[in-house]
C-alpha positions, -999 to 999 in steps of 0.1 A, spaced: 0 0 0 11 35 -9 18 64 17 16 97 11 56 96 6 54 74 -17 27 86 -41 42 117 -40 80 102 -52 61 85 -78 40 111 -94 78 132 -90 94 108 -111 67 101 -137 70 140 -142 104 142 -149 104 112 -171 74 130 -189 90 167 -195 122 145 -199 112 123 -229 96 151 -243 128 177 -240 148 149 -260 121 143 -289 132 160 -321 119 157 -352 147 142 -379 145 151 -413 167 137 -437 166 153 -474 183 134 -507 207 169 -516 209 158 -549 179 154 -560 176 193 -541 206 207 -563 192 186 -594 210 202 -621 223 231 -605 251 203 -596 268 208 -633 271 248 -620 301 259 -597 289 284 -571 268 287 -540 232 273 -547 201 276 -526 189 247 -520 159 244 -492 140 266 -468 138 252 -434 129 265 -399 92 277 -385 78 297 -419 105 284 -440 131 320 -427 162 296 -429 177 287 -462 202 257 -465 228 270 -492 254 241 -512 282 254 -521 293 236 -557 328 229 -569 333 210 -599 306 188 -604 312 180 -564 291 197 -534 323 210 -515 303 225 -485 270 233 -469 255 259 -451 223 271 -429 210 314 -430 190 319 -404 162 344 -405 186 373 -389 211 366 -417 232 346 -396 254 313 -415 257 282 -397 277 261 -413 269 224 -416 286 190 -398 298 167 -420 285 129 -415 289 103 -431 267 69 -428 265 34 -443 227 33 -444 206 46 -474 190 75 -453 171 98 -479 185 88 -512 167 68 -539 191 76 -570 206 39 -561 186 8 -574 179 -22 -553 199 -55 -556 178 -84 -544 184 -125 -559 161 -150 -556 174 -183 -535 166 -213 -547 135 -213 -517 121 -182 -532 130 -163 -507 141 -125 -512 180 -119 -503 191 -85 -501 227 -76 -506 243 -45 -476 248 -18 -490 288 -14 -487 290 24 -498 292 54 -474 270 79 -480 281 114 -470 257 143 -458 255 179 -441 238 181 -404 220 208 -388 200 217 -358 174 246 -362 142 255 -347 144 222 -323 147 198 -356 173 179 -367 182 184 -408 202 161 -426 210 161 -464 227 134 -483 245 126 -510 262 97 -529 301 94 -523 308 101 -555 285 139 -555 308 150 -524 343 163 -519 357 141 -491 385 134 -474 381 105 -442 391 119 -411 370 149 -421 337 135 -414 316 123 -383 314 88 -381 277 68 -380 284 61 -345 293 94 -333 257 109 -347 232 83 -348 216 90 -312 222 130 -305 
């Protein structure tokens, strides 16, 4: 049977866990930036790409160096530029340019090949939402100890 003490600690800690949980949700977005640049890829030069944010104020902006998106940045509605953090992932997150591989076995069942590539993308945080654009490895200028690992991003 519960006291007074005790009903008390628990409706305490079912609070915090509440406006806990809740202070933790954000919303992930992730965006294919290529199919966002579409042919604006072929052009060198900064490149609006998206409008983000409460009311769409923020632009996300690719900067474009031969054929290769070299950068990425965020303009907030005061003008501000945030720039981007690179990450890079093993798991098809927003792209669809890719086909699927699948082989029938001899039990007709579906096997589906891993994907082995990395896929590299831009992260930002902006009116309590997480953006993320990506692109194939072959779309991005890259060098490896540049960019955030999988592990390091998956569970901000």
């Amino acid at each position: 049977m519960l006291n007074r003490r005790g009903l008390l600690a628990l409706l305490t800690s079912a609070g915090i866990v509440a406006v806990g949980g809740s202070a933790l949700a954000k919303k992930k977005i992730h965006k294919n930036g290529k199919a966002l640049l579409g042919g604006k890829l072929k052009k060198n030069g900064k490149h609006h790409i998206d409008k983000v944010g409460k009311g769409g104020k923020a632009t996300i902006d690719a900067n474009v160096k031969g054929r290769k998106v070299a950068s990425m940045s965020l303009i907030d509605a005061d003008g501000k530029e945030i720039t981007g953090r690179k990450i890079k992932s093993k798991k098809k997150m927003a792209l669809s340019t890719t086909p699927q591989v699948t082989f029938v076995a001899a039990n007709t069942d579906a096997i589906q090949l891993a994907q082995l590539d990395w896929y590299y993308g831009w992260y930002f945080f902006y009116d309590d939402d997480d953006y993320y654009y990506w692109y194939d490895a072959e779309d991005v200028y890259w060098e490896e100890d540049d960019w955030a690992d999988e592990d390091e991003w998956l569970y901000w």
